[in-house]
TORBA-134957 format. One record per residue: residue in one letter; x, y, z of N, C-alpha, C in turn. Coordinates in steps of 0.2 Angstrom, whole numbers, plus 5000, padded with zeros to 4 digits. Example, Ala and Ser with C-alpha at 12.3 -4.5 7.8 and 13.67 -1.06 7.14 Angstrom:
2
A506649725039506249785039506649845039/S506449895035506849955036506450005039/
This chain:
271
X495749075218496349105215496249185214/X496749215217496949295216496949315209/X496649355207496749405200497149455199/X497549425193498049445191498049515188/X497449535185497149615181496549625186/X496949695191496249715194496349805193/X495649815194495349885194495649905186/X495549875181496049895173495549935170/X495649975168495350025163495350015155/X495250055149495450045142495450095140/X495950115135495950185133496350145125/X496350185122496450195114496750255111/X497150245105497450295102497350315093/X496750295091496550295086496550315081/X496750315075496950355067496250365064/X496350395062495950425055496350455049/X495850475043496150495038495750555037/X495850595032495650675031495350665024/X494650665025494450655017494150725012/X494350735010494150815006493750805000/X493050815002492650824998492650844990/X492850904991492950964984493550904981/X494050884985494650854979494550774978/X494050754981493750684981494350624983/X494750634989495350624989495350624996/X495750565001496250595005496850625005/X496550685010497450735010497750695018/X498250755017498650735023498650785028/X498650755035498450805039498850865042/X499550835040500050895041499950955040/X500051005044499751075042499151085043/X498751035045498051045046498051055054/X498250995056497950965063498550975066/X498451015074499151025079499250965082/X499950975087499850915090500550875084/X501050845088501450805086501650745091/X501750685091502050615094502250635102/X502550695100503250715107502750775110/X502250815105501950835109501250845106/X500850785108499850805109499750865110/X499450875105498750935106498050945109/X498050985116497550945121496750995118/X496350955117495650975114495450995120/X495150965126494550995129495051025136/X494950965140495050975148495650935147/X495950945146496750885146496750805146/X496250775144496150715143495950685135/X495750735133495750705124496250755122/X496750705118497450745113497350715106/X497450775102497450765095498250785092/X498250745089499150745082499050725077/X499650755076499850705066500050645069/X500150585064500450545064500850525056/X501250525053501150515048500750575044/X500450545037499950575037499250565040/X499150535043498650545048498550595052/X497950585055497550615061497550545067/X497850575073497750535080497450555085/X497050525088496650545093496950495101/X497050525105497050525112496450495117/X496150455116495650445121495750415128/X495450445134495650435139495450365141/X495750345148495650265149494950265152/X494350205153493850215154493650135158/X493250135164493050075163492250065162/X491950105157491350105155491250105147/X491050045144490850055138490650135134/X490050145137489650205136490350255136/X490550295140490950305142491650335137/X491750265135492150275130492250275127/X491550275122491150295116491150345115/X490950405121490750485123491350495121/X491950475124492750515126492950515117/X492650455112492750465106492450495101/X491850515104491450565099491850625101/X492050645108492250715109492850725106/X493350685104493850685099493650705093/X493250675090493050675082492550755081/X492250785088491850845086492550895089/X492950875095493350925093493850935087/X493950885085494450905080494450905074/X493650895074493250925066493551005066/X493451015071493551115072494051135068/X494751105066495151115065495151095055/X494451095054494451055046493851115044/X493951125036493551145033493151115031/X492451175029491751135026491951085022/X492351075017492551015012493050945016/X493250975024493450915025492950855030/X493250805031492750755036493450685036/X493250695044493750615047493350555044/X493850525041493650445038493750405041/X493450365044493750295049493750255042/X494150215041494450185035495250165037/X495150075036495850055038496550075033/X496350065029496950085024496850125018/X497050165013497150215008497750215004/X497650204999498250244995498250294995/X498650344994498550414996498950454989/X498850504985499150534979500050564982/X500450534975500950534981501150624980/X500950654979501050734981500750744988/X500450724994500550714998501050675004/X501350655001501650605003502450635004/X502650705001503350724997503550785004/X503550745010503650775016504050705021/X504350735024504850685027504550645034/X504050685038503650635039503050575039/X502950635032502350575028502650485026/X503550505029503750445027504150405032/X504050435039504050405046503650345046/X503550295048503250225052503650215058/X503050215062503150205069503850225072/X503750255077504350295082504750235086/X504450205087504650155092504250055089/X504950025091504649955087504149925090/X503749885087503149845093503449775092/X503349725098503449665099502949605097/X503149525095502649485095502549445102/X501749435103501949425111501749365111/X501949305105502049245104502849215105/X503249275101504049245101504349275104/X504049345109504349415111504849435105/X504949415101505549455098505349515092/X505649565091505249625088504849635082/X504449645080504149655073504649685069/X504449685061504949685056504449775054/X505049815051504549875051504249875044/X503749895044503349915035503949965031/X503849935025504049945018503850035019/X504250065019504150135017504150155010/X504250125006504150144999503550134995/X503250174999502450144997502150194997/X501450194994501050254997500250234998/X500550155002499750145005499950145012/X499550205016499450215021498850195026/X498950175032498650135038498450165044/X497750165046497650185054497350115058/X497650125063497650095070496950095072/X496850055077496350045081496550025089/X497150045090497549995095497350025102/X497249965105496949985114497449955117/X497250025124497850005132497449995135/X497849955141497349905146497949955152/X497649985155498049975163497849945168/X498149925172497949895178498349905186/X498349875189498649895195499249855195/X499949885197500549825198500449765193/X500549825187500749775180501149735178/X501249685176501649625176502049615168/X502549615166502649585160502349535158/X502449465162502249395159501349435160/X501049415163500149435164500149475159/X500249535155500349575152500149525142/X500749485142501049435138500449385138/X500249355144499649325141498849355142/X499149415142498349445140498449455133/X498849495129499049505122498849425118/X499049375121498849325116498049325119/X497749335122496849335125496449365121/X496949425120496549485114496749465108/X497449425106497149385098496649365101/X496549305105495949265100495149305102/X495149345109494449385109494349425103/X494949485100494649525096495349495089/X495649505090496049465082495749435079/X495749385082495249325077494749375075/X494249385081493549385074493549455072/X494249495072494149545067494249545060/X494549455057494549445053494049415049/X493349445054492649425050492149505050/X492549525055492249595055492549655052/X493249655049493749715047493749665042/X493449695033493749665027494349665025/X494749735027495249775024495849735025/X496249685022496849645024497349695023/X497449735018497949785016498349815022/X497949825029498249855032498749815037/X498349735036498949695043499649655034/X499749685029500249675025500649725029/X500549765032501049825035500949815043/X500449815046500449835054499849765055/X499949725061499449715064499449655064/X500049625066500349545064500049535072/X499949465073499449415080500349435083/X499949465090500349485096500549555096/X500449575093500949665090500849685096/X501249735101501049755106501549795107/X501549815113502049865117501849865122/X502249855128502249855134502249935139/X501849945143501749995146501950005154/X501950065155502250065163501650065165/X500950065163500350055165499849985165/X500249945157500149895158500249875151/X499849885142500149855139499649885134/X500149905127499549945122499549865115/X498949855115498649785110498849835102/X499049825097499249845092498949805083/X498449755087498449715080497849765076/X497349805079496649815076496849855072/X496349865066496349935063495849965066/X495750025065495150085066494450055062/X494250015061493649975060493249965064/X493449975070492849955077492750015079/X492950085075492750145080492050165075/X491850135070491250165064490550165068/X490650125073489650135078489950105081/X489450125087489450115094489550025098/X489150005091489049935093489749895093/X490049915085490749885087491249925093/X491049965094491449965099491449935107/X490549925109490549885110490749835113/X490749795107491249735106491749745108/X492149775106492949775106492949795115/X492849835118492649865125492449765126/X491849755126491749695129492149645129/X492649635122493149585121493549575124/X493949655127494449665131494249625139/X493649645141493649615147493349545147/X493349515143493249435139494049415141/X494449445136495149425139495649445144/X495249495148495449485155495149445159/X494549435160494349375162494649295160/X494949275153495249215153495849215155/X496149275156496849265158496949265167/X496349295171496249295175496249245180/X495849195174495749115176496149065174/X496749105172497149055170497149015164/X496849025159496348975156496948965150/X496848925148497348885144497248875135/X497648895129497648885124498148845123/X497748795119498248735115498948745113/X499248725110499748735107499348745100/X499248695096498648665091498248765091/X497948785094497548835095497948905093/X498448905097499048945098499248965089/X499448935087499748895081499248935074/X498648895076498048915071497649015073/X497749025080497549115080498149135077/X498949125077499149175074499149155066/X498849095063498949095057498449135054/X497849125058497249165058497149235057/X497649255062497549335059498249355054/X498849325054499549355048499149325043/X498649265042498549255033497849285033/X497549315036496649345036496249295033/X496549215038496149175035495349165039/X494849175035494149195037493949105038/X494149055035493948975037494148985043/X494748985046494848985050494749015058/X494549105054494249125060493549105063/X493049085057492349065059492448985063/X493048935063493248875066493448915073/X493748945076493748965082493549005085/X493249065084492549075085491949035088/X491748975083491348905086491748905090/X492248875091492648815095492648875102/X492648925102492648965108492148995111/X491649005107490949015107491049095107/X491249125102491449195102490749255097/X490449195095489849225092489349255094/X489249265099488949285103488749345104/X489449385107489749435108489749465101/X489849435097489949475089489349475085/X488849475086488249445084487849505080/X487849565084487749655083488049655078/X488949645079489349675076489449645071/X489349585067489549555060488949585058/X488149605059487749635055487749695051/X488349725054488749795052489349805045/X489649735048490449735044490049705037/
């Protein structure tokens, strides 16, 4: 059988939060960090880009096909763009925050997502988060490209990546707060390169190890889609209810049933 994802690299687009020391508080990165949606602000060699998002902070990491690799590409993010923060600030990997709403009394700070993301169980679009709120959320979300990318092959790699990394991030990400707004099973976007996965928080960026994983994960479900390999209907049914309800019975039931423990072994000793 010919494979459908070849030569595919992983690259990521990452959030953080801006934690201030002296004010014991996350602020908001507007006015801090350059770099906006429409235009990134290039840190080194034009390969790592930093922006607002929101109140966030976004980081740019390049595509890689080297674990190690693309580790490095995200330490180089995080030390360059410490530059831009004072002795009392520091990037927080932390999936969700409340945030004081005098931060928040900017018209960006009340933007959610630019463009809609898809469910790539019923293809039809995601519903956007409640703006009237002032819990705010960072991403963890990885791009796959590949050569002569496909929508359908694209489609069933996003349901591969539920169950590689979706699922059992509901044993390794505590923070449910953040998929009440972002990161419902299938969230995605489609690319001219191949396809950005939307469900993770920035959970798997805090050591090396889980990233790891996630880097390992990805090519776990490039490999099953590869092979054509087949979820149940029954299976299908229970991964998306597994990650919209963060039901944890249920993640640790197909995990076993997939043997996905394995892989995650390091990384639950961390979460």
């Amino acid at each position: 059988m010919s494979e459908y994802i070849v030569n595919h690299k992983i690259g990521s687009d990452p959030e953080v939060f801006i934690f201030d020391k002296a004010k014991n508080e996350v602020i908001s990165s507007i006015g801090i960090i350059p770099g906006t949606k429409m235009n990134p602000f290039p840190l080194t060699d034009g390969k790592h880009f930093i922006q607002t998002d929101n109140i966030m902070t976004e980081f740019c990491v390049p595509e890689s096909n080297d674990a190690k690799q693309f580790h490095k590409d995200f330490q180089i993010c995080l030390e360059q763009g410490s530059k831009y923060l004072n002795n009392d600030q520091e990037f927080l990997i932390k999936p969700s925050c409340h945030i004081n709403m005098k931060y928040l009394d900017n018209p960006q700070a009340r933007e959610f997502g630019c463009d809609p993301d898809y469910n790539a169980w019923t293809d039809k679009i995601n519903s956007s988060p409640n703006a009237n709120t002032n819990l705010r959320t960072c991403g963890g979300h990885i791009h796959v490209g590949y050569d002569n990318p496909d929508d359908v092959v694209s489609t069933f790699l996003i349901r591969a990546m539920d169950l590689f990394l979706g699922v059992p991030s509901i044993l390794l990400d505590c923070d449910a707060d953040r998929r009440k707004m972002y990161g419902k099973a299938g969230a995605h976007r489609m690319k001219s390169y191949g396809v950005e996965y939307r469900v993770l928080s920035n959970f798997w960026l805090k050591d090396e190890t889980l990233i790891d994983w996630a880097f390992k994960s990805v090519q776990q479900a490039i490999d099953f889609t590869n092979k054509e390999a087949i979820i149940s209907d029954e299976d299908q049914f229970n991964i998306q209810m597994c990650i919209n309800q963060s039901d944890v019975t249920m993640a640790r039931k197909l995990c076993d049933t997939f043997k996905l423990y394995e892989l995650m072994e390091d990384a639950l000793i961390l979460s």
